[in-house]
C-alpha positions in Angstrom: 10.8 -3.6 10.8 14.1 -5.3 10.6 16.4 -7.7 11.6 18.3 -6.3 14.7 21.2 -8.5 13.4 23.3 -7.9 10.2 21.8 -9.1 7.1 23.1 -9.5 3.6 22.5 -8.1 0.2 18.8 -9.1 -1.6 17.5 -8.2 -4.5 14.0 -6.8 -4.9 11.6 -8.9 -6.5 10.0 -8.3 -9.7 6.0 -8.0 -10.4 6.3 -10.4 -12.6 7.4 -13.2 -10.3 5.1 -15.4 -8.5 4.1 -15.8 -4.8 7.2 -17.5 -3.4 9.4 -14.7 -5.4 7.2 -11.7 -4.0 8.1 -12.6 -0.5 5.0 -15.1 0.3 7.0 -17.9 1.4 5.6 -21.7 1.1 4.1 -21.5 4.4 1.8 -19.5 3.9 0.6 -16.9 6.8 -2.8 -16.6 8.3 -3.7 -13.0 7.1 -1.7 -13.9 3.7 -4.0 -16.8 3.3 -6.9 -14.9 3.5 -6.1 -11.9 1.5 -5.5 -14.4 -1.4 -8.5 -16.1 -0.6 -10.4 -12.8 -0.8 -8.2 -12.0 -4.4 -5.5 -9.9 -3.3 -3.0 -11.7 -4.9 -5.2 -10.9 -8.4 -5.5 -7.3 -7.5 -6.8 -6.2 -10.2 -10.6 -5.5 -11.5 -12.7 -8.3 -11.8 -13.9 -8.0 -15.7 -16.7 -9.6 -14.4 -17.7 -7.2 -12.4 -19.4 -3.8 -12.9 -18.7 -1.0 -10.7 -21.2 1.3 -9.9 -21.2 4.8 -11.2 -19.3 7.2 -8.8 -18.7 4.6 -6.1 -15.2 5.8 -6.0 -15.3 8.9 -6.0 -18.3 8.5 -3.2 -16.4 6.5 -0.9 -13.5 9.1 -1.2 -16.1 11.8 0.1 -16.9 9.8 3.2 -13.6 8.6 3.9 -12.8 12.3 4.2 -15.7 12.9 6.5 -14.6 10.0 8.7 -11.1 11.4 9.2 -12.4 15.1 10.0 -14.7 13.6 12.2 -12.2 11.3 13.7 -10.0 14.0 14.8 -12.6 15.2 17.1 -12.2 12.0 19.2 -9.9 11.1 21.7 -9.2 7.5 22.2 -6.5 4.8 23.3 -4.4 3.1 21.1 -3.0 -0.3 22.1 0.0 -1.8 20.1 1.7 -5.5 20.6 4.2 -6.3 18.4 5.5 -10.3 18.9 8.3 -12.0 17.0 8.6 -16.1 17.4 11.2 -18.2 17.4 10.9 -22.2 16.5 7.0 -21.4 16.4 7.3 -19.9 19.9 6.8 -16.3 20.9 10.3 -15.0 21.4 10.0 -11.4 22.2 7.5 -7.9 22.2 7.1 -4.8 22.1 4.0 -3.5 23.6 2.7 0.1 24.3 -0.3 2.2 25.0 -1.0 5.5 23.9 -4.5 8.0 25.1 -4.8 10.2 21.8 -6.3 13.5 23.4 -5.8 16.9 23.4 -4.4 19.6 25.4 -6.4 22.5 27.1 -6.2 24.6 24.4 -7.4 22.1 22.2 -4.8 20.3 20.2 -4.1 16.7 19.7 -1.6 15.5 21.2 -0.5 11.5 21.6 0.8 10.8 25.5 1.9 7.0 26.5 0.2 6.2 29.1 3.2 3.7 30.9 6.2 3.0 29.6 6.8 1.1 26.5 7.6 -2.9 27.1 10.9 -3.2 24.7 11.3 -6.9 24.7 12.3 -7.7 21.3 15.3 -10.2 20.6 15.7 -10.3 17.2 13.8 -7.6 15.5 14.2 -3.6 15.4 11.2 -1.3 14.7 12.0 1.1 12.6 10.6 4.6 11.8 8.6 3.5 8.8 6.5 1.3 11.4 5.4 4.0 13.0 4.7 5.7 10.4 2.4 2.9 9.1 0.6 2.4 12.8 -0.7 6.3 12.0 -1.4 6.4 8.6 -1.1 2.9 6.7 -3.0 0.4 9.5 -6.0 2.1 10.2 -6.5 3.0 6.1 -8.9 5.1 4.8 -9.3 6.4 0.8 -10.2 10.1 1.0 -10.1 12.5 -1.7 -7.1 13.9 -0.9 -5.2 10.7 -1.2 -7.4 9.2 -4.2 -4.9 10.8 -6.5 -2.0 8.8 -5.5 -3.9 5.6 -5.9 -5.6 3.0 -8.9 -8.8 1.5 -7.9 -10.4 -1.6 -9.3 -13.6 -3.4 -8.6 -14.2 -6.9 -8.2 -17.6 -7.3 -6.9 -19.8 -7.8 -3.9 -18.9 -10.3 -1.2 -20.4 -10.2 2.6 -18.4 -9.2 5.9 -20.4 -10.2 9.5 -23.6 -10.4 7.1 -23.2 -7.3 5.5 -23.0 -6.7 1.3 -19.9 -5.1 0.9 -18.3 -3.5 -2.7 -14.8 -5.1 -2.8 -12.6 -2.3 -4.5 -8.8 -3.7 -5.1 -6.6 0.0 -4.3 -3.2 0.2 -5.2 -0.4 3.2 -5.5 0.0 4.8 -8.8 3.5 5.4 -8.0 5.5 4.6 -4.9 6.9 8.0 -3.8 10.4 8.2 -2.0 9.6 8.9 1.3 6.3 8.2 1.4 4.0 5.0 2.9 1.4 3.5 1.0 -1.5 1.0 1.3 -1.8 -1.9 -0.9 -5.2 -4.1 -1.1 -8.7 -4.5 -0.6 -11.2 -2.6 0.8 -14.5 -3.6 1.5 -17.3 -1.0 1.7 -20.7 -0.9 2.6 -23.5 -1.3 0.3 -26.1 0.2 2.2 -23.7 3.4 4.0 -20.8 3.5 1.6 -17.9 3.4 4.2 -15.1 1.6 4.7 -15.6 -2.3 6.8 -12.5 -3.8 6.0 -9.1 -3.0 4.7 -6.7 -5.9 4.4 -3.5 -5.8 2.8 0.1 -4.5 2.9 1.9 -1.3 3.7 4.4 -0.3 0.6 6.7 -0.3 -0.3 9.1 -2.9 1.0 12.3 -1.6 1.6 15.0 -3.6 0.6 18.5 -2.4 0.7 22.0 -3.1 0.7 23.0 -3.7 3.7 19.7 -4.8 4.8 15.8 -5.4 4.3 12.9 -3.6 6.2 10.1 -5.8 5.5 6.0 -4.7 6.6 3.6 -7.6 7.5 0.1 -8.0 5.3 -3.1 -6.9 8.1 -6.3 -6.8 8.3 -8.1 -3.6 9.8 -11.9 -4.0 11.4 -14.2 -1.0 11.2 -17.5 -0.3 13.5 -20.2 2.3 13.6 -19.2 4.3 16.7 -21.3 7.4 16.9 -24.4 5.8 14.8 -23.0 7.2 11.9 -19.4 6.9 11.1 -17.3 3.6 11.2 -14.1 3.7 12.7 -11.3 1.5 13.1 -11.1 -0.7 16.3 -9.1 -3.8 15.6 -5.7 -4.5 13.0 -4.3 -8.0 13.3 -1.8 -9.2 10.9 0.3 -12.9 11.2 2.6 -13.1 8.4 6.2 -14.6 7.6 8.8 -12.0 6.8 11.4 -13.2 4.4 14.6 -11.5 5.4 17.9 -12.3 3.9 19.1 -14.1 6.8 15.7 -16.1 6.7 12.2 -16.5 7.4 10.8 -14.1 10.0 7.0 -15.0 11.5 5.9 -11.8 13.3 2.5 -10.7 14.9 0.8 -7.5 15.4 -2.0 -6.5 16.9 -3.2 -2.7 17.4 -6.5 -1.7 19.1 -8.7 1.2 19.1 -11.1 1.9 22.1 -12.5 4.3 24.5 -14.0 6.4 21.2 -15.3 9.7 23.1 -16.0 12.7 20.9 -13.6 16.0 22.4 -15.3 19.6 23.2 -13.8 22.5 24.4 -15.9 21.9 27.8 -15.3 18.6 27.9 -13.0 16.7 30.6 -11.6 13.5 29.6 -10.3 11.0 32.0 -8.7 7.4 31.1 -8.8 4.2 33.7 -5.7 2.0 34.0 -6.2 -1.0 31.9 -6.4 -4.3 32.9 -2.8 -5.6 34.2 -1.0 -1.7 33.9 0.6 -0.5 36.9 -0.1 2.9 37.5 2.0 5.9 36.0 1.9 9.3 34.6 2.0 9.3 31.0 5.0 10.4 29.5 5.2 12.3 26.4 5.5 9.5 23.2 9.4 9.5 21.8 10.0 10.3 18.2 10.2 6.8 16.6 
């Protein structure tokens, strides 16, 4: 996203630099905080740490399991986008979308009312949307393994579960192209994906102005038994724009999992607080 105002020229930061110079400003955001807690700052591998043999390339397998079996579900995705103002909530953008598919079978995304545009200050941009698809709800597979670097740096617990903490980072950032930079934590016992926290990539900064992407953190459950999806991506963070600090929320939910067949007949109730409305085919970005 970016400023819907005119900004001025910045200049990228370097790897080098520290916190305050990669865009983490001194007050510190909630999901920044806890990414550095968990070492995402320190990206790296932990030489402490020893990571089991074929862990990658096995989490790679079942990540692409997950996403084939993914795309047999149809489900609702809930977006709220909020921007503040002197620590208040200033303005939103909010929307709903039933992922399904039509009667010949293909997927198809339909917004089930019409998008609430309420933003005063900020613009989304295409990249954002890009990100809600692909970046958010982040999953290594082995087709995107190539394009990434994957440390290890041990074995910490999420809800009481042993995880394998793998730090993932792009090889090269690719014109064009959205990437995930962070930590994933995976499943000791079923060797998928129960966390993913960090930040899309790359930042974009430009002449004439910035579009900036705030760190998240992406929630995984067991929906069928057997394979964990995605169900919740929350992410506070503090923007650092060129025309100044920029504290932004989002929130995306995924719910109403139901597993598609070509006899199947899938209906969605209005959610709480939506006034009724035939959905309306989702705008290019």
């Amino acid at each position: 996203m970016n400023p819907a105002m005119a900004t001025v020229a910045q200049t990228p930061p370097k790897p080098a630099q520290n916190l305050r110079k990669l865009g983490v400003p001194r007050r510190l955001s909630a999901t920044v905080k806890l990414l550095i807690v968990a070492g995402w700052a320190a990206a790296g591998p932990n030489a402490q740490a020893q990571m089991p043999l074929d862990l990658v390339r096995s989490v790679a397998d079942a990540g692409s399991r997950l996403v084939a079996e993914r795309d047999n579900y149809t489900y609702t995705q809930r977006f709220r986008f909020t921007e503040f103002r002197g620590g208040l909530p200033a303005g939103r953008y909010e929307e709903v979308r039933d992922i399904t598919f039509t009667g010949t079978g293909e997927r198809q995304e339909l917004h089930r009312t019409k998008p609430i545009m309420q933003l005063q200050r900020m613009r989304l941009t295409d990249e954002d949307f890009r990100d809600l698809r692909d970046v958010n709800p982040f999953v290594l597979t082995r087709e995107t393994l190539r394009f990434y670097k994957v440390g290890y740096k041990g074995i910490e617990q999420v809800d009481g579960l042993d995880c394998h903490v793998l730090a993932v980072r792009p090889k090269q950032v690719l014109y064009g192209q959205r990437f995930f930079d962070g930590l994933l934590w995976v499943g000791v016992e079923h060797g998928q994906v129960v966390r993913a926290g960090g930040r899309p990539v790359p930042q974009i900064h430009r002449i004439e102005d910035s579009n900036l992407f705030p760190a998240f953190i992406t929630d995984y459950q067991p929906i069928d038994g057997k394979h964990w999806f995605p169900v919740r991506t929350e992410g506070d963070d503090i923007l650092p724009f060129p025309t100044g600090n920029q504290r932004v929320k989002v929130l995306i939910e995924y719910s109403d999992y139901k597993r598609f067949s070509a006899t199947s007949t899938v209906t969605f109730g209005k959610a709480p607080g939506e006034a009724s409305s035939e959905p309306e085919s989702a705008p290019a970005p």
